[in-house]
N, C-alpha and C positions, 0 to 999 in steps of 0.2 A: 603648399600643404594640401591643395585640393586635388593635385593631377596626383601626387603623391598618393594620395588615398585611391582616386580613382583604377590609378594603376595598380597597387596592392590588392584594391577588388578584385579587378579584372585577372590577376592572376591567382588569386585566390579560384576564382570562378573555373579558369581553365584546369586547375590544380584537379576540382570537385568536378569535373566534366573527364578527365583524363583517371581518377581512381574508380570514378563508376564505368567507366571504357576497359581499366583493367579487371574490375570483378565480372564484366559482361565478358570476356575476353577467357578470365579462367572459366567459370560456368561452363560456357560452351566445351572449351577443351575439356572437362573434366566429362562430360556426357557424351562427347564423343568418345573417350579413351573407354569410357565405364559402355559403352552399347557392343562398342568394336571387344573389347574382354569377353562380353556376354555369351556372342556372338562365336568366339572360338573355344568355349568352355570344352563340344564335343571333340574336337582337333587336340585338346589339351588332356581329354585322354585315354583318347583311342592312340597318339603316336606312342607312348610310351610301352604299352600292350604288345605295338607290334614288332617290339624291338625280341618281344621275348622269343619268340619262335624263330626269328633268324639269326641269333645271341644266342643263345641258350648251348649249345654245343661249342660254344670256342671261347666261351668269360669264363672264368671261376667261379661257379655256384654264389659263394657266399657273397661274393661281389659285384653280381645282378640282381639280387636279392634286395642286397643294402639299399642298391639303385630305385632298386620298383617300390622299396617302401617308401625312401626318400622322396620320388616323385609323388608318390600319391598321396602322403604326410603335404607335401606343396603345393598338388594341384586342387588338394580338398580343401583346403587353409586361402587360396587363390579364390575358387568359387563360392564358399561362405564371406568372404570378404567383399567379392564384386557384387555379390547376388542384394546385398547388404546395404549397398549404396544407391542415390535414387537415380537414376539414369535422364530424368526429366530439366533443362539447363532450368526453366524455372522453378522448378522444388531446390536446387541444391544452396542449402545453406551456408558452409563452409565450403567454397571448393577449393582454396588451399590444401584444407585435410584429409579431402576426398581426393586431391593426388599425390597425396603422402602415401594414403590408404593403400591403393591402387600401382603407384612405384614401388612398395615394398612386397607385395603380391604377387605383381610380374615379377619384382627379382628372384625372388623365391623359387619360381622356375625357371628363369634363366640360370640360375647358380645350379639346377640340378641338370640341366643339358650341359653344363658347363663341366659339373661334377661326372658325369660319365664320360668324356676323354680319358679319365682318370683312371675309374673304376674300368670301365669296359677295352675303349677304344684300342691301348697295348696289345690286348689279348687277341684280337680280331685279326679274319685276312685281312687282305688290302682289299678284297671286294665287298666287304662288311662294311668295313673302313669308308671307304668313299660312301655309303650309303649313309653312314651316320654323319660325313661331311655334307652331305644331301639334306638330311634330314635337319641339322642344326644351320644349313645355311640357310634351308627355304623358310622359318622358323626368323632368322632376324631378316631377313625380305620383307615377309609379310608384317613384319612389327614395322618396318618401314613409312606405309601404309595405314596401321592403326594407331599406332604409340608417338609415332615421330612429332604429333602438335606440340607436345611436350617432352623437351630433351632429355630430362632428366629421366624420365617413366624409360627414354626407348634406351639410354644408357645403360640403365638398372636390367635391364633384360637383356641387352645384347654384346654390353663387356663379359658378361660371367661367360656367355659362349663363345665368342673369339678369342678372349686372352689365353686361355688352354690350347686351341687348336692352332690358332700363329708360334705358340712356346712350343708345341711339340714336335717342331723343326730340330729341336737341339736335345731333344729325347737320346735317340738312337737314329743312328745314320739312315736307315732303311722303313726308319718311322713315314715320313713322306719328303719327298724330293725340295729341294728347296725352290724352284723355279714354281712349284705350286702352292708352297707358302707365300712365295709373292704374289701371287696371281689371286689369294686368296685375302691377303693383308690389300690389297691394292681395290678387291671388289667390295672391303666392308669400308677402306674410306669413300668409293664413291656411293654406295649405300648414305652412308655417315650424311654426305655431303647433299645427298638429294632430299632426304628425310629433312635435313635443317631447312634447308627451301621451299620442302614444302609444310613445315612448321610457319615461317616467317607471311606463308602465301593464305596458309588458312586464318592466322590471325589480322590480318591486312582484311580479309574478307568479312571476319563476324564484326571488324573495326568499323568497317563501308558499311555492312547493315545497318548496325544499329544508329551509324550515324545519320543511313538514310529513313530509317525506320521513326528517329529523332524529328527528322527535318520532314518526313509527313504526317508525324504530331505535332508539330508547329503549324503545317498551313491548316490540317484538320483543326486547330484549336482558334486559327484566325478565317479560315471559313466559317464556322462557330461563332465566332463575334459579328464577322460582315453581316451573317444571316439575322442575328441578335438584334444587331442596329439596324438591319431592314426594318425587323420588326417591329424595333423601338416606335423608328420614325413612322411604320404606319400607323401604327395605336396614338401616338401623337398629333399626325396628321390629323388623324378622324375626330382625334379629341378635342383639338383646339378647331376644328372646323364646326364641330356640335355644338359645341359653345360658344361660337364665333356665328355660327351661322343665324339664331334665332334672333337675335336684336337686330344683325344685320335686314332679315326678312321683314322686321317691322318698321325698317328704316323704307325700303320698298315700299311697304303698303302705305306710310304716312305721305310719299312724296306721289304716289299714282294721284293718292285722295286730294292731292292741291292742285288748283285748276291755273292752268298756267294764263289764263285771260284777265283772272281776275287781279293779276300783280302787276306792278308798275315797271316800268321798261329796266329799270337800274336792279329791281328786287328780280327781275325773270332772268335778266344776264347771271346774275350769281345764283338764283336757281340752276340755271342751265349748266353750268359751271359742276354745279353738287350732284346734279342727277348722269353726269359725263363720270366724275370719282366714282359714284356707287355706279353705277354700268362696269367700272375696271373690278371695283374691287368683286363682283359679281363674276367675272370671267375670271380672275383669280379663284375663286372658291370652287368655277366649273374646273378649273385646271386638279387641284386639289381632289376634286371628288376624281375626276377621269384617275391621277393615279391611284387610290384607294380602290379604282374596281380594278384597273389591269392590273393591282398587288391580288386582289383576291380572285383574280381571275374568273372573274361573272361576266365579263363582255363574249355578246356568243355573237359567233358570224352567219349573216341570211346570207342565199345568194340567190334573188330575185331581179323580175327585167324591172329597166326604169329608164326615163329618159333624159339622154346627157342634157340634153337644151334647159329641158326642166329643172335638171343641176346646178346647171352654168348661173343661167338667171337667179335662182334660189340664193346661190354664193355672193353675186354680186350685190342681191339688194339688200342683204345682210352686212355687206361691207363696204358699198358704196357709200354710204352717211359720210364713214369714220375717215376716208381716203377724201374727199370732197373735203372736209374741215380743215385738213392739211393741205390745200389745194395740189391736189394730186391726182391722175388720171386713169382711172384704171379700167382697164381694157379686157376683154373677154373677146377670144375666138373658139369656137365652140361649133362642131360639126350637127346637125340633126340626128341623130341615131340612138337607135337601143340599146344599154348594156345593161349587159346578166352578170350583179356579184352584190356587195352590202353595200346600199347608196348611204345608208345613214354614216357609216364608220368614215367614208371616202368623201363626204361630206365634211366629217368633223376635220380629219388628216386637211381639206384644202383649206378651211378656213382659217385654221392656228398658222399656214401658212403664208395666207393673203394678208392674216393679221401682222405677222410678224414681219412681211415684207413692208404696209405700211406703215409697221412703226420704224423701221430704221430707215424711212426712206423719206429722205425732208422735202425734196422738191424734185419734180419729173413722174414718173408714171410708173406702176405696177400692171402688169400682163398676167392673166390666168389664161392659157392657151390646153385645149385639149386635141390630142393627133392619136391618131389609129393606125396603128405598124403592126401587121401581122394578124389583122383582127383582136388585138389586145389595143387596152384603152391605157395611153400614156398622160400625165399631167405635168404641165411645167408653170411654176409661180417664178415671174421675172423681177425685177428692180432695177432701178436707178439707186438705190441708196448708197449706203458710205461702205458696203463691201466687208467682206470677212477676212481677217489676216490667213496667210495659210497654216502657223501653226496653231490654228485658233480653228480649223475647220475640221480637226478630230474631236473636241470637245465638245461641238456645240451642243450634238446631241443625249448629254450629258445630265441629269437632272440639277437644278439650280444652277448650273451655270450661266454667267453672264460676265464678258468680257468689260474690262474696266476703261477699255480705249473708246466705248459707246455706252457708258452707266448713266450719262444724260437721256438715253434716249427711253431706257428700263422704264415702264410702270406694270409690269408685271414678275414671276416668281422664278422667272429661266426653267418654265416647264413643258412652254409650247412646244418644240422642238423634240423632246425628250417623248411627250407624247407623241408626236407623231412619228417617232422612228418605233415605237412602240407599237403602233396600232398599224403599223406598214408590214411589221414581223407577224401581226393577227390577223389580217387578209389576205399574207404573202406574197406582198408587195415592196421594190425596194426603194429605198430614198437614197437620192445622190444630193451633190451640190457641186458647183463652177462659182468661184467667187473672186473678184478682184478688189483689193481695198481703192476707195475713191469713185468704183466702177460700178458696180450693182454687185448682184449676185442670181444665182439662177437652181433652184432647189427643181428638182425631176422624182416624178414617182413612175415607176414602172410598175403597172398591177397584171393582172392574169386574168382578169376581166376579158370576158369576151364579150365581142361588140354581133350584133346581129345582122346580117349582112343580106338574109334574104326579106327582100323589100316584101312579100305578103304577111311572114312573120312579125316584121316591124312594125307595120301597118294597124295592125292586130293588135298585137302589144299599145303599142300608140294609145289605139280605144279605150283598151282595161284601163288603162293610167289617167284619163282624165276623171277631173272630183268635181264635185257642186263647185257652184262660187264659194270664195270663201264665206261671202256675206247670210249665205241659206242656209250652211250645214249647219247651225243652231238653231234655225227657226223652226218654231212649235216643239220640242225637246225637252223632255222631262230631267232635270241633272237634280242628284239629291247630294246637299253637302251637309257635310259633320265637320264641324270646327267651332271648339272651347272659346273662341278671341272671339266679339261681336263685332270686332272691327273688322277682321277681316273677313267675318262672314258678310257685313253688311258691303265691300270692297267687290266680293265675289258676283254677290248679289247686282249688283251695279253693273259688274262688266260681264257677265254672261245674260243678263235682263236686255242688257244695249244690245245684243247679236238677236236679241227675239227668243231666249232659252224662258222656260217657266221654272224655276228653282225653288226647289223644296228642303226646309232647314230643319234637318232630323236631328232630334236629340241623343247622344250619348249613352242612356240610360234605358236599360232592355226595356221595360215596361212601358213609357213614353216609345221608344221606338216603336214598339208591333203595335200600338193604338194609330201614333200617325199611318203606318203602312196602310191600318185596314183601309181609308180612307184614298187610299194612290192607285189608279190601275195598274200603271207600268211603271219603268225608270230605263230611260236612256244611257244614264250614265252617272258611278257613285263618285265624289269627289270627297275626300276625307284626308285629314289629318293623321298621322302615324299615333304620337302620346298625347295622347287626349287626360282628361280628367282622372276619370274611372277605367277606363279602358285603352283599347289601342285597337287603331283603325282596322289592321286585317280581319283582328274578332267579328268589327262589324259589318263590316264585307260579306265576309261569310255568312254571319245569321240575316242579311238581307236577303241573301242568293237564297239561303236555304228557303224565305219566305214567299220568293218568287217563283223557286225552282227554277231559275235561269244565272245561266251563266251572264249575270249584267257586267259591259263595261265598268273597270274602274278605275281609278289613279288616287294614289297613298302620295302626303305631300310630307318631307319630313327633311329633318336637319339631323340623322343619324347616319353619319357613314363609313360606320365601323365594319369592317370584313365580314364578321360575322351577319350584323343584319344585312348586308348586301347579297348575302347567299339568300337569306332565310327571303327579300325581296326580288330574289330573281324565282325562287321557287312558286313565288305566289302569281295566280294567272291576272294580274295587276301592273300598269306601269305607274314608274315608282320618279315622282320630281322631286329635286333636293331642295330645298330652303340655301340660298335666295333666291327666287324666281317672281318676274313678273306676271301680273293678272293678266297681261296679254298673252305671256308664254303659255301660262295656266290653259287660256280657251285655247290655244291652236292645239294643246296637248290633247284637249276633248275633242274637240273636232278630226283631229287625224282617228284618235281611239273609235270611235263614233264610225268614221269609214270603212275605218279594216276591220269595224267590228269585235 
């Protein structure tokens, strides 16, 4: 009973697909036939006029007479008829009746070309004669051409003229020769013949339209959705990331503030244990936020010199911990040289990569190798691990994907990868990959980075790039923080006091603020909160600077990363850390802001 219905539907369907195919179908034809009518209104009757002047001496008076008022009785009744109708395929209401209209209009004149053989043609020479064979044959030609979408309209027109002039073979002997009645009967069947061809060709055509016109309102309606559900899922992402992110940051501040000395060997294992989870779920939430900027497209590209070596190193000690735990060895070849392009972006791109190599890499060694071909700077992340199938190395770079033949090895969102084919397309760079399952795999960036080749430039460059220790760029530094939580002011307090920073905890509140300010020379650097209490952190940025009249460092810390505020913080001359972030991340963020000023 259910296929039965289904099928009932489905030809239902095709039924209601195929009658609106038919009214799309007359439409057209009726606005063609009604533009092509419009169109020979002048032809319809000026020929009849000039019958008179070369007629007029060999008809019978009253029998050219009758003719010229019958035609213009037709062709006036023709032209208020057509003029009448809307010519536009989408106005036309009815167009069944609009080519009712319009075939009885044209026939109208066809019966009166048809009606002079009658009246006129007997009375003529033969060189009259042939002119008005002339003139009614070029007459159903051209209706050929206008009328012929619809059979009916070009019948109604061009029977009334042919039936007279093929019959008037058996007039009188000397009427016209019969070899030219055949030749005459013989050009309006192939007339006939081509007209219906091209009937059958134009309606196949407005058929193809609209069915194409159909079918790019389908994908326009499903482009539309995909765009929809982008959208959906950013505004969800963001949303459950803002709400996710705030407990999670206090989960952060509560395990910084436990001193892992003070716990007994069995309580620090399963510390250690908890602070490895919140570390993932942390790189998880960086994953989340990375795609919420490249949806709202705020990641902007520098292209500044910097030094690979200083790279190399920087990657590794970021991911040597995690490859070490796993006992696994991970290797860095890495040439001395300058390259000019965005270290931070080519940064982030190797790491999601070294990361992901050791997560699917159980035992043996991980290689971050950098080679200089052509004076461009190439990157390859190697493995030992368990290999990517080959129909599985189109998708990888897919967002959320994660193949289910290595779901043991998953503790993240299947977004590393996807970010970084992302941010390879943003420094116009490309990612490849060589994978064999059991074997390793071998991910390749090819960037456009140019490396610096002349050793006094490099040299140079070399110098600018060296920074304080890390241990002094805080020392004697005024940083002023705004944050609602005591906790985590007093967490802040703690770990920018331990660098040698002197920290100043400004209130919230305009009047308490400009009292404590009068009392501060300078400020190094503002550290604030985005939603505060009463306010929100840019406000107070600003009424600081404005009390300094300097443009002071700042950093906004916030757990918002909705598109929109992600523009409104890329606008602001402030760098902006997400919630969750650790107090250490916090000072390196000052101390870099602090350098470049």
């Amino acid at each position: 009973m259910k296929q039965y219905t289904a099928s009932t539907a489905s030809k239902k369907l095709s039924l209601r697909e195929e009658d609106i195919n038919t009214v799309h179908v007359l439409r057209e034809t009726s606005a063609h036939i009604t533009k092509a009518a419009r169109s020979a209104t002048l032809a319809n009757v000026l020929a009849p006029l000039t019958c008179i002047p070369m007629f007029i001496d060999e008809v019978v008076y009253s029998n050219l007479v009758m003719w010229l008022y019958y035609m213009l009785a037709a062709v006036s009744v023709r032209t208020w008829m057509i003029f009448r109708l809307a010519y536009e395929a989408d106005k036309i209401l009815d167009p069944k009746r609009n080519l009712q209209i319009i075939t009885f209009a044209l026939g109208l004149v066809g019966f009166g070309w048809g009606l002079g053989w009658i009246l006129l043609a007997p009375d003529l020479l033969m060189v009259n004669r042939m002119i008005y064979v002339y003139m009614t044959t070029a007459a159903m030609i051209s209706s050929m051409f206008a009328y012929s979408v619809n059979t009916p309209t070009f019948l109604a027109f061009t029977l009334p003229i042919m039936i007279p002039s093929l019959s008037s073979v058996l007039w009188t002997a000397n009427f016209f020769p019969w070899p030219f009645t055949v030749g005459l009967a013989s050009l309006y069947l192939v007339v006939f013949k081509i007209a219906k061809s091209f009937a059958q060709t134009f309606q196949e055509s407005i058929r193809l339209r609209f069915r194409n016109e159909r079918l790019y309102q389908e994908l326009a309606n499903e482009r539309d959705q995909s765009i929809a559900a982008n959208v959906a899922k950013s505004k969800f992402i963001a949303v459950a990331s803002h709400d996710l992110r705030q407990p999670m940051h206090a989960v952060n501040v509560y395990l910084e503030l436990i001193q892992l000395d003070d716990l007994p060997p069995q309580e620090k294992t399963i510390f250690t244990k908890i602070r490895s989870s919140i570390t993932t779920l942390n790189a998880m939430f960086d994953s989340l936020l990375n795609i919420s900027q490249l949806d709202a497209d705020v990641m902007q590209v520098s292209h500044r010199a910097f030094s690979l070596k200083e790279l190399g190193y920087a990657i590794r000690d970021l991911t040597e911990a995690t490859a070490l735990d796993k006992g696994l060895t991970l290797n860095l070849v890495c040439p001395d040289c300058v390259v000019h392009g965005d270290k931070l972006l080519l940064q982030q791109i190797i790491i999601n990569l070294v990361s992901n190599a050791i997560q699917y890499t159980e035992a043996g060694s991980v290689e971050l190798r950098f080679e200089i071909e052509e004076d461009c700077l190439i990157i390859e992340v190697s493995d030992t691990g368990c290999g990517i199938a080959e129909a599985e190395q189109a998708q990888i770079f897919n967002e959320f994907f994660r193949a289910d033949r290595t779901r043991s090895l998953h503790d993240g969102l299947g977004l590393g990868l996807s970010i970084v084919q992302r941010l390879s397309h943003l420094i116009g760079a490309e990612v490849s990959v060589f994978s064999e399952v059991g074997v390793g795999s071998r991910f390749t960036v090819t960037t456009s980075f140019s490396v610096l080749v002349n050793e006094e430039d490099a040299v140079l460059t070399r110098s600018t790039l060296k920074a304080p220790h890390p241990h002094h760029i805080l020392h004697g530094k005024h940083i002023a923080v705004i944050e609602d939580n005591p906790i985590i002011v007093e967490a802040y307090r703690h770990t920018l006091a331990s660098k040698g920073a002197y920290v100043q905890v400004l209130s919230e509140h305009e009047d308490e603020l400009f009292a404590q300010l009068e009392s501060i020379d300078h400020l190094d650097c503002i550290l604030c909160d985005y939603r505060l209490s009463q306010t929100t952190g840019d406000l107070l940025i600003g009424k600081i600077r404005e009390n300094y009249n300097e443009d002071i460092p700042a950093i906004i810390v916030t757990a918002d990363t909705t598109p929109s505020h992600i523009h409104l913080f890329a606008a602001l001359n402030v760098q902006v850390l997400h919630k969750p972030i650790s107090f250490q991340e916090i000072a390196q963020a000052i101390e870099r802001i602090i350098i470049t000023g």
